[in-house]
Z-matrix of the N, CA and C atoms (Angstrom, degrees):
N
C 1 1.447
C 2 1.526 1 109.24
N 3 1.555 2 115.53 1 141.00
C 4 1.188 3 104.24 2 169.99
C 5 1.469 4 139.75 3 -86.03
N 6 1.022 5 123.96 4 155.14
C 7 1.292 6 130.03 5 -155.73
C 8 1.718 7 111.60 6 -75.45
N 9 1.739 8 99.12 7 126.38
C 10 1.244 9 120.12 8 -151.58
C 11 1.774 10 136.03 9 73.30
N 12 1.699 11 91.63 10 9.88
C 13 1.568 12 92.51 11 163.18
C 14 1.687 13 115.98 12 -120.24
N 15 1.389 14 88.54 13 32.64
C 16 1.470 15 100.13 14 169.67
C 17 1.658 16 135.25 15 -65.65
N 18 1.135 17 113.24 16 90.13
C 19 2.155 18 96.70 17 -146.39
C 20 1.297 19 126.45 18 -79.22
N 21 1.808 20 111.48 19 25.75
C 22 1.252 21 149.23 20 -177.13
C 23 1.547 22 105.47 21 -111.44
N 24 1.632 23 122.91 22 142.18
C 25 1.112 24 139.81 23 161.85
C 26 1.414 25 138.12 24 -131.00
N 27 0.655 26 135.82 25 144.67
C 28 1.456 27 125.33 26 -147.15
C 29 1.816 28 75.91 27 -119.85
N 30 1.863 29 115.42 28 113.10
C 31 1.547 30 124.94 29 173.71
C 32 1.463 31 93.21 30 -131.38
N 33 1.404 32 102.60 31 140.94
C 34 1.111 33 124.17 32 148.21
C 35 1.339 34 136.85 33 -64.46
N 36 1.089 35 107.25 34 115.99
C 37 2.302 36 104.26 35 -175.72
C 38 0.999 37 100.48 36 -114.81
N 39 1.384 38 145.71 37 -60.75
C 40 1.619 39 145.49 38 -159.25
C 41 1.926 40 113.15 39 -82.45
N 42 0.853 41 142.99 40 87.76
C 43 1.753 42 112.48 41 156.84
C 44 1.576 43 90.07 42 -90.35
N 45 1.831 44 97.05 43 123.70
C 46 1.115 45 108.50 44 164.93
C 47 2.018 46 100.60 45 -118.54
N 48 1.007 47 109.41 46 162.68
C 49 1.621 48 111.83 47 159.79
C 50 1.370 49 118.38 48 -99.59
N 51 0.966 50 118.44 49 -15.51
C 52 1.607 51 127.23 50 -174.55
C 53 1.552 52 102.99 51 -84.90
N 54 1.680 53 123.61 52 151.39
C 55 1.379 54 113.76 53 151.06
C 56 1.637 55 123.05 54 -78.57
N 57 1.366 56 100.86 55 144.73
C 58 1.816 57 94.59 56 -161.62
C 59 1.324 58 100.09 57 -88.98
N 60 1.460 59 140.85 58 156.09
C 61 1.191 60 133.32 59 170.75
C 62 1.258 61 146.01 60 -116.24
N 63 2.007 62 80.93 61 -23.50
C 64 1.258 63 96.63 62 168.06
C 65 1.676 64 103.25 63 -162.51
N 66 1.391 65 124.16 64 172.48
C 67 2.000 66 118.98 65 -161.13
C 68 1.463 67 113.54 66 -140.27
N 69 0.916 68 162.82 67 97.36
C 70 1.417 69 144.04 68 132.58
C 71 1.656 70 118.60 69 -106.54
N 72 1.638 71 78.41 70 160.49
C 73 1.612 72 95.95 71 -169.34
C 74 1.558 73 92.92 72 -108.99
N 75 1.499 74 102.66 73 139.63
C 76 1.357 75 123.67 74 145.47
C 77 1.683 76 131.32 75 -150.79
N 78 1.448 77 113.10 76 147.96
C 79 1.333 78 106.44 77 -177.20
C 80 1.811 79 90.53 78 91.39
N 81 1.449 80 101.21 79 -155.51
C 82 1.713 81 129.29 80 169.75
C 83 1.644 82 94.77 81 -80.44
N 84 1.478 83 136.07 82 -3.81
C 85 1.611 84 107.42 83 -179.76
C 86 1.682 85 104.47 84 -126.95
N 87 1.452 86 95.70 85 178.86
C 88 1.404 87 111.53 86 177.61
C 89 1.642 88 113.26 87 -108.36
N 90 1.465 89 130.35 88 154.63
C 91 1.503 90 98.18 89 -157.98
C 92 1.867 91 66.95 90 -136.24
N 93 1.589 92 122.68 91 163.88
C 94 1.133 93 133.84 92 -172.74
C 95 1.481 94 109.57 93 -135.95
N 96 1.131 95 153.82 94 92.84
C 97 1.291 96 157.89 95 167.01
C 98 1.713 97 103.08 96 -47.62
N 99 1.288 98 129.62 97 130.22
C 100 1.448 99 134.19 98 171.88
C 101 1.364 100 98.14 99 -109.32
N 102 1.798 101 105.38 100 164.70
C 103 0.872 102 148.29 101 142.62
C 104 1.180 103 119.57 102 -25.83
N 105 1.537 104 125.25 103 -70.97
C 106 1.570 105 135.83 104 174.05
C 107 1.468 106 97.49 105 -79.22
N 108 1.189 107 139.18 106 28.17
C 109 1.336 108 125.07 107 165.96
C 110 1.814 109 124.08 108 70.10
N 111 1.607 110 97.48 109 44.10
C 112 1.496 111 88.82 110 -173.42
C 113 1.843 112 84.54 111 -133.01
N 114 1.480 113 91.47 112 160.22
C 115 1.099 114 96.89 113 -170.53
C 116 2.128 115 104.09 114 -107.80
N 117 0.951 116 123.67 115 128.59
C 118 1.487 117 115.37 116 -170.11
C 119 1.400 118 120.78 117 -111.03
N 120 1.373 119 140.86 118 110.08
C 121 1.671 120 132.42 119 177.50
C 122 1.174 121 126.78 120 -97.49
N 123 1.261 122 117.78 121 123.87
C 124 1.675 123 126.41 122 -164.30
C 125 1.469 124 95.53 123 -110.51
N 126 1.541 125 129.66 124 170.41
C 127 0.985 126 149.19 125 177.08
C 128 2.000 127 97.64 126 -138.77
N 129 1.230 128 96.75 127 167.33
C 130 1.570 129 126.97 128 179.99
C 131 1.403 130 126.50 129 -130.52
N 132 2.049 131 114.33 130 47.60
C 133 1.006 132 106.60 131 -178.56
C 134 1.537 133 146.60 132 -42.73
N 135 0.957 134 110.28 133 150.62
C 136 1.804 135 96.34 134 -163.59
C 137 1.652 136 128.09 135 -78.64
N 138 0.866 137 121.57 136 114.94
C 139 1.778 138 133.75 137 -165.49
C 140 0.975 139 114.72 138 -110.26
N 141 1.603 140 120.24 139 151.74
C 142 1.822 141 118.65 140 160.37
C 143 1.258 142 119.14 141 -26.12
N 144 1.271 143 134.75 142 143.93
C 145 1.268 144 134.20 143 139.43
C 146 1.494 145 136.00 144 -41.97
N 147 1.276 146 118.64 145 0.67
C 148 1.687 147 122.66 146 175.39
C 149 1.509 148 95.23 147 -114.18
N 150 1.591 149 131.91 148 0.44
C 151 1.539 150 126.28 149 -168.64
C 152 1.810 151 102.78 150 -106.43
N 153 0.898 152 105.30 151 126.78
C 154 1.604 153 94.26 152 167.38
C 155 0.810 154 140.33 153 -67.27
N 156 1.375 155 136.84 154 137.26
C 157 1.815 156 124.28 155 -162.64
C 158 1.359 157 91.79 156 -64.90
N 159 1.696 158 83.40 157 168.70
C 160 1.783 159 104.04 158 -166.54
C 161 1.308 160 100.12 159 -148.84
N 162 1.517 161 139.59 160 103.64
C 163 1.459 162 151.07 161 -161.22
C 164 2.043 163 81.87 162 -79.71
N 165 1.832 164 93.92 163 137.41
C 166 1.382 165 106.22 164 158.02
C 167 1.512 166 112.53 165 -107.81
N 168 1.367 167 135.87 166 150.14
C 169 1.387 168 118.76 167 157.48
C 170 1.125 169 110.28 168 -93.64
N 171 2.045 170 122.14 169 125.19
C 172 0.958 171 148.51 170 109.95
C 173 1.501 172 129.25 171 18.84
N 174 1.200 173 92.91 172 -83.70
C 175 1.747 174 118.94 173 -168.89
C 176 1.290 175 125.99 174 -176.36
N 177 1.373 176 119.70 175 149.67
C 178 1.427 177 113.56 176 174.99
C 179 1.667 178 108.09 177 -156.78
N 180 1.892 179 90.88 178 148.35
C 181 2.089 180 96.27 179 -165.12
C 182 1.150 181 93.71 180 -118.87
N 183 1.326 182 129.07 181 159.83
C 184 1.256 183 131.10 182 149.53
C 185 2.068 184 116.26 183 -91.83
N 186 1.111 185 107.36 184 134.75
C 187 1.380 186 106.58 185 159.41
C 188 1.344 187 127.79 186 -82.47
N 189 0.981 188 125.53 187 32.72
C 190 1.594 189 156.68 188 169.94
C 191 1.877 190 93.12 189 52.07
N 192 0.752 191 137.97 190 17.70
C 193 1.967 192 119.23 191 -159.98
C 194 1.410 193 90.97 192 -102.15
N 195 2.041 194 132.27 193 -29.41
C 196 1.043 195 99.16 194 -149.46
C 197 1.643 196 134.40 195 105.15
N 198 1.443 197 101.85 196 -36.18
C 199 1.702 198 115.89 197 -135.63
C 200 1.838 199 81.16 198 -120.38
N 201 1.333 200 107.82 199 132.04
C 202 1.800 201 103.64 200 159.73
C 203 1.057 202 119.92 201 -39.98
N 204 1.675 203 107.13 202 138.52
C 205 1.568 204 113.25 203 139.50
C 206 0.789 205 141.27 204 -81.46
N 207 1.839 206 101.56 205 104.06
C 208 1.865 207 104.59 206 -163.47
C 209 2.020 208 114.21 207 -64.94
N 210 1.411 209 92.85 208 -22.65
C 211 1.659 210 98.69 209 179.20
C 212 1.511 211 104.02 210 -141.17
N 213 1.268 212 98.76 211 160.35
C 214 1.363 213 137.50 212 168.38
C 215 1.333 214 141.20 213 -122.13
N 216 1.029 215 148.28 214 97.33
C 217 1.662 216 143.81 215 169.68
C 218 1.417 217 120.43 216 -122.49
N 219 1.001 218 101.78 217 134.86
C 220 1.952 219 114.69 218 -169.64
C 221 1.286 220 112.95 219 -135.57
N 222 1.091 221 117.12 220 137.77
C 223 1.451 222 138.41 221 179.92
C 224 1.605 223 104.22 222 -118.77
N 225 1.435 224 115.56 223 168.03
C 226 1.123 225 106.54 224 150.24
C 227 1.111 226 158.20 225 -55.89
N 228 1.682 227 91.75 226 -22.79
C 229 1.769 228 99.51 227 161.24
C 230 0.855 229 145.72 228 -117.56
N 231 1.706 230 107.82 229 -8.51
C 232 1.553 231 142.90 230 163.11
C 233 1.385 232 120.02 231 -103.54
N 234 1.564 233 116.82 232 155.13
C 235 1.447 234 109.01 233 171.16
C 236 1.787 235 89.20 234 -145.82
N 237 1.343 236 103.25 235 118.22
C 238 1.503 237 139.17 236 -177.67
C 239 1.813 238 97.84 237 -80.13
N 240 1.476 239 111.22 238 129.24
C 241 1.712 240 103.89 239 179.35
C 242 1.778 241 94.65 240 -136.86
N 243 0.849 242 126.04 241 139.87
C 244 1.484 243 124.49 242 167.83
C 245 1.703 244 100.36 243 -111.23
N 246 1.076 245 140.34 244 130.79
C 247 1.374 246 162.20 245 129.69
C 248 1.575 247 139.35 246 -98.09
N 249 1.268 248 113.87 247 143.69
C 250 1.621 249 93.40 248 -164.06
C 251 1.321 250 136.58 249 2.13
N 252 1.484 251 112.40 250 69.53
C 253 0.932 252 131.29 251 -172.76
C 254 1.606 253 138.19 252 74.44
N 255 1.644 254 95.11 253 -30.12
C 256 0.970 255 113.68 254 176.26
C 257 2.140 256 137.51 255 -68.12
N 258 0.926 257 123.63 256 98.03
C 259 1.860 258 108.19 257 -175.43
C 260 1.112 259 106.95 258 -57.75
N 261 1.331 260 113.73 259 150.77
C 262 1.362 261 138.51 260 141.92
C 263 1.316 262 157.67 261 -114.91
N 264 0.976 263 137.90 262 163.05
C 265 1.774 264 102.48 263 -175.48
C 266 1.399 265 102.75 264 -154.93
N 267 1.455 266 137.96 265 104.92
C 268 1.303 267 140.32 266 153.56
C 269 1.287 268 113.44 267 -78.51
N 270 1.233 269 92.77 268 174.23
C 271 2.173 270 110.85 269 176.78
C 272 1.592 271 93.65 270 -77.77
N 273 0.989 272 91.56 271 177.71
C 274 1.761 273 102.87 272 -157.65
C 275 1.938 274 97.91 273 -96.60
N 276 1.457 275 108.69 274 1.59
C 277 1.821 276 111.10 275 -178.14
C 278 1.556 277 81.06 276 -130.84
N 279 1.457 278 103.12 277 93.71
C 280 1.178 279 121.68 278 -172.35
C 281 1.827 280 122.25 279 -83.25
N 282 2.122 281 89.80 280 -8.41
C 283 1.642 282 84.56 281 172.77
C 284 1.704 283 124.22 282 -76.81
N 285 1.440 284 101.97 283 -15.70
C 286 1.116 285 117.83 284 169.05
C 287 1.471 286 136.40 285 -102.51
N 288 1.404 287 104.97 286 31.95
C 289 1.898 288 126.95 287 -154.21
C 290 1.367 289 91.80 288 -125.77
N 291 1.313 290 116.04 289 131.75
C 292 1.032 291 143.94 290 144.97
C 293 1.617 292 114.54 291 -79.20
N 294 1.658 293 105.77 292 124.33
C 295 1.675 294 97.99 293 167.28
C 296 1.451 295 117.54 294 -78.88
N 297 1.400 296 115.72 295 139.89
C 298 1.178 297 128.10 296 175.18
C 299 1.936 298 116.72 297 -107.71
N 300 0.944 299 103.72 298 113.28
C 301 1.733 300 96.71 299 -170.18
C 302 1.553 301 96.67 300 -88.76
N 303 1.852 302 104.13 301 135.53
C 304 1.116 303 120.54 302 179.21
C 305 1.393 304 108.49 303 -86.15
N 306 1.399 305 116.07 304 -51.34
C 307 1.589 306 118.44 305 -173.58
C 308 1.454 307 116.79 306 -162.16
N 309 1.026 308 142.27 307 177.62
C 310 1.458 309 136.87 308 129.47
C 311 1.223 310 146.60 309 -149.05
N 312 1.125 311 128.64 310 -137.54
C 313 1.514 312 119.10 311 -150.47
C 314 1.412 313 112.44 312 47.96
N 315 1.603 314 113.17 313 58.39
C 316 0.903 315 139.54 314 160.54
C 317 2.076 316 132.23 315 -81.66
N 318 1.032 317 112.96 316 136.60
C 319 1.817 318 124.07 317 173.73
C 320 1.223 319 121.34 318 -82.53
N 321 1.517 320 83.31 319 -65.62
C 322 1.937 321 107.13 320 -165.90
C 323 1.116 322 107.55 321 -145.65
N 324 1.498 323 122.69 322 -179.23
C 325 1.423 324 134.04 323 154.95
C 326 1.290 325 99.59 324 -161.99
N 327 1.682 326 97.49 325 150.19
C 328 1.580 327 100.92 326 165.65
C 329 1.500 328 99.44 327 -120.29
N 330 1.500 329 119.84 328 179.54
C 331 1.723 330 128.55 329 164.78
C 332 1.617 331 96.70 330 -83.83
N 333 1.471 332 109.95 331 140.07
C 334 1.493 333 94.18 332 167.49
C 335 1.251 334 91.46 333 -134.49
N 336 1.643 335 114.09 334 143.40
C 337 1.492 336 137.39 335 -174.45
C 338 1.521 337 124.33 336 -115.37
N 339 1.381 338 115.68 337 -7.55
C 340 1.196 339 143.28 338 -155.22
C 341 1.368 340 126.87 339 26.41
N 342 0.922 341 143.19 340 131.03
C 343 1.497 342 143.94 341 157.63
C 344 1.691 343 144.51 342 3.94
N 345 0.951 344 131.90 343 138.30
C 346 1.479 345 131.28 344 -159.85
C 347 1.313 346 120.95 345 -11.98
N 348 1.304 347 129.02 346 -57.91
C 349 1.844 348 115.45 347 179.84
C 350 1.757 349 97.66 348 -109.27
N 351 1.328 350 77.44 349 22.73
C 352 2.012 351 78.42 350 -171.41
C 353 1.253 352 109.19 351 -99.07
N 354 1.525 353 109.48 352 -24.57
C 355 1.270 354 133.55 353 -174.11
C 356 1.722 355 109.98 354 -39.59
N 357 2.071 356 95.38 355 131.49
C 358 1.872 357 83.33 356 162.86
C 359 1.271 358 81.18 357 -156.98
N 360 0.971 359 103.13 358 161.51
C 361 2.020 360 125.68 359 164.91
C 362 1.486 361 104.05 360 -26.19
N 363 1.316 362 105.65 361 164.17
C 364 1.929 363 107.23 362 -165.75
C 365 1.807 364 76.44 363 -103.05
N 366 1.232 365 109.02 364 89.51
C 367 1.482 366 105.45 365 152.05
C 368 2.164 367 99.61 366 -124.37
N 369 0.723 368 117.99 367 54.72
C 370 1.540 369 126.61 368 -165.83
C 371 1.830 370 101.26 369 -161.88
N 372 1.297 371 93.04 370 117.49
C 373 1.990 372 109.00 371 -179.87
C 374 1.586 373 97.82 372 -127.36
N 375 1.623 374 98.96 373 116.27
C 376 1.304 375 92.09 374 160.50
C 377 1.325 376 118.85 375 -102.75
N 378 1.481 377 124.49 376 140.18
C 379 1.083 378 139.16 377 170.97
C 380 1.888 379 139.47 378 -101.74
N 381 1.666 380 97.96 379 111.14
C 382 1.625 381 96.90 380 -175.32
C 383 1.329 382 119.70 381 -61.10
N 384 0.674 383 152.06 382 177.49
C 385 1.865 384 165.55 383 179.76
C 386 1.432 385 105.80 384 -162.77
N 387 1.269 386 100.44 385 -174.84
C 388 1.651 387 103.15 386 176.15
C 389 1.113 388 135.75 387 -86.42
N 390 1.510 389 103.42 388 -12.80
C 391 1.752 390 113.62 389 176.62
C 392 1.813 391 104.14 390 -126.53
N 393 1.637 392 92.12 391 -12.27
C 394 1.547 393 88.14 392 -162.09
C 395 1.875 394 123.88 393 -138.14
N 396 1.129 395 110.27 394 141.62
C 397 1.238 396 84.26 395 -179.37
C 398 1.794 397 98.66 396 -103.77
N 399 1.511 398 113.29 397 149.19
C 400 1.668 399 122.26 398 136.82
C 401 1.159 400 147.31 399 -95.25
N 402 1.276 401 112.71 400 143.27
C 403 1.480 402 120.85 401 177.00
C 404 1.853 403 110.92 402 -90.26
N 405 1.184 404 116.81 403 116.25
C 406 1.383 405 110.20 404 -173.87
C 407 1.510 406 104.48 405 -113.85
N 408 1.287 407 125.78 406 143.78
C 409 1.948 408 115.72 407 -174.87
C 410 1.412 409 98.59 408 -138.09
N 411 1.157 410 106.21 409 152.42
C 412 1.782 411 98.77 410 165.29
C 413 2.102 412 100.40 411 -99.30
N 414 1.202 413 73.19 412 161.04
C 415 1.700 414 113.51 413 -171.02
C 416 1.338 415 108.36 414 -89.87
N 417 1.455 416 121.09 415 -18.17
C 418 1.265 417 94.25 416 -167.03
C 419 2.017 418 95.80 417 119.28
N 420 1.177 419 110.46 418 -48.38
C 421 1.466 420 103.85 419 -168.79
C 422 1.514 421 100.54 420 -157.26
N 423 1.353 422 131.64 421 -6.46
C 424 1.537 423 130.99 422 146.59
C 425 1.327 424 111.41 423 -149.17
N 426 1.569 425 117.99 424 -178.14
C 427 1.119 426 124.33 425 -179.97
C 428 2.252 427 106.37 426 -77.88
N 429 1.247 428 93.32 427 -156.13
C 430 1.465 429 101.66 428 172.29
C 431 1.368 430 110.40 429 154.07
N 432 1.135 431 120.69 430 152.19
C 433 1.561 432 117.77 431 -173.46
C 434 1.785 433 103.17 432 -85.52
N 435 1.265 434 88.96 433 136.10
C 436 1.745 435 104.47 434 171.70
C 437 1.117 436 123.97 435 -95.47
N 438 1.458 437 118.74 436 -44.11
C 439 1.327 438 120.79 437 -172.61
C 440 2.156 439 108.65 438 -152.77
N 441 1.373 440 104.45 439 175.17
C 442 1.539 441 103.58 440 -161.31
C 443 1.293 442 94.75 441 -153.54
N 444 1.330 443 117.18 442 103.45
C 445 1.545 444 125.40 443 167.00
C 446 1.735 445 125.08 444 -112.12
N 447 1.846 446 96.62 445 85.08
C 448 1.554 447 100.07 446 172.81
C 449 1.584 448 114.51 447 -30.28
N 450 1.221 449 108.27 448 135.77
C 451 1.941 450 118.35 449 -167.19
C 452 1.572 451 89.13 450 -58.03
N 453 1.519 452 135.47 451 -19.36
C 454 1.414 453 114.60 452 -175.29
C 455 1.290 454 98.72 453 -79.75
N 456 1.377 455 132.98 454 -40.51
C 457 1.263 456 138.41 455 -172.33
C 458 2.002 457 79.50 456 -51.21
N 459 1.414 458 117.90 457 -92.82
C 460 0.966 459 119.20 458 -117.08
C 461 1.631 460 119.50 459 -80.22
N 462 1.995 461 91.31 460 3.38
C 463 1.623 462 98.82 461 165.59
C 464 1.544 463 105.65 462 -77.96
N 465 1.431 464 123.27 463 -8.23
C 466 1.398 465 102.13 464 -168.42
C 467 2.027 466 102.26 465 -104.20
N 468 1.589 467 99.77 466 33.32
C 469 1.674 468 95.73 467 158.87
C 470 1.585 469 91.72 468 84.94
N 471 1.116 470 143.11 469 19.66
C 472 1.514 471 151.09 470 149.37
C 473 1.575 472 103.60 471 -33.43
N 474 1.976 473 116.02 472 -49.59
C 475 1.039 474 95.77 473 -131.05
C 476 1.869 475 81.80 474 -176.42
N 477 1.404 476 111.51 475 38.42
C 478 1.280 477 143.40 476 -164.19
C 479 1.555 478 85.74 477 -56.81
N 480 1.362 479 141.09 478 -102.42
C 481 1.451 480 137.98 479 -169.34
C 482 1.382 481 107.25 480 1.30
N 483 1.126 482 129.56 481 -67.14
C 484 1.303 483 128.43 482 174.87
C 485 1.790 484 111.30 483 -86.15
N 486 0.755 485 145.33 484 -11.17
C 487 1.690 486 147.69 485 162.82
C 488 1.806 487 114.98 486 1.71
N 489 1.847 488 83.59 487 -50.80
C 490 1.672 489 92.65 488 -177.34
C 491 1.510 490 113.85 489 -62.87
N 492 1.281 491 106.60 490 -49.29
C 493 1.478 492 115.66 491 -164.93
C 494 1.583 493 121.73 492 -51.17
N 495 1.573 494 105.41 493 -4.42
C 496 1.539 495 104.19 494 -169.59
C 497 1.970 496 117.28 495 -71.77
């Protein structure tokens, strides 16, 4: 190709100082899992179309451990953090969020929303363990466990949406 009709650019959006570890977006922001265990929220104010986006920071929490955030998941109104093992779960305006730890000896988690008339808002995280998976939902004003699918249960299609995550 010739030079300068390349229709790719290589822009910069983030200067962060931290190493990032892990990313999701929810809502209007982008959420950044660190290294030292902090969780960071950028926004993407809105600009011309000939300007390159330009990430603002929002807010940022620490999950006090120290320890990476191996995961991330964000919704619009929640922001899900896994760290040494441990979950977490702030409000989704994270300069003003306190982390709240759900549990641990934690793997994975996914958001689960369920299916066509099943469907509801991602206020529901399921969480792998080592023998087990959970269903966690909010109430209204915290989380709480809903449901508990021993990994035999839940390889045999119990609870398939999440299946992989075990």
């Amino acid at each position: 190709m010739k030079k300068g009709m390349d229709p790719f650019r290589a822009v910069t959006l983030l200067n962060v100082q931290e190493k990032i570890e892990s990313i999701s977006s929810g809502g209007d922001s982008v959420y950044l899992g660190t290294a030292i265990g902090n969780i960071l929220q950028f926004s993407f104010p809105a600009k011309s179309s000939e300007d390159p986006p330009e990430a603002a920071l929002r807010g940022a929490a620490s999950l006090g451990s120290k320890r990476p955030v191996e995961q991330v998941c964000a919704t619009s109104r929640f922001v899900f953090a896994i760290s040494d093992g441990v979950l977490y779960v702030l409000r989704a305006d994270v300069l003003s969020a306190t982390p709240v730890e759900l549990c641990r000896d934690v793997k994975n988690m996914c958001l689960h929303t369920g299916s066509g008339d099943e469907a509801t808002s991602p206020a529901e995280v399921c969480v792998a363990m080592r023998k087990k998976l959970v269903l966690f939902s909010h109430n209204g004003s915290s989380f709480e466990q809903r449901q508990e699918f021993p990994t035999n249960e839940a390889g045999k299609g119990k609870h398939e949406q999440c299946n992989s995550y075990r």
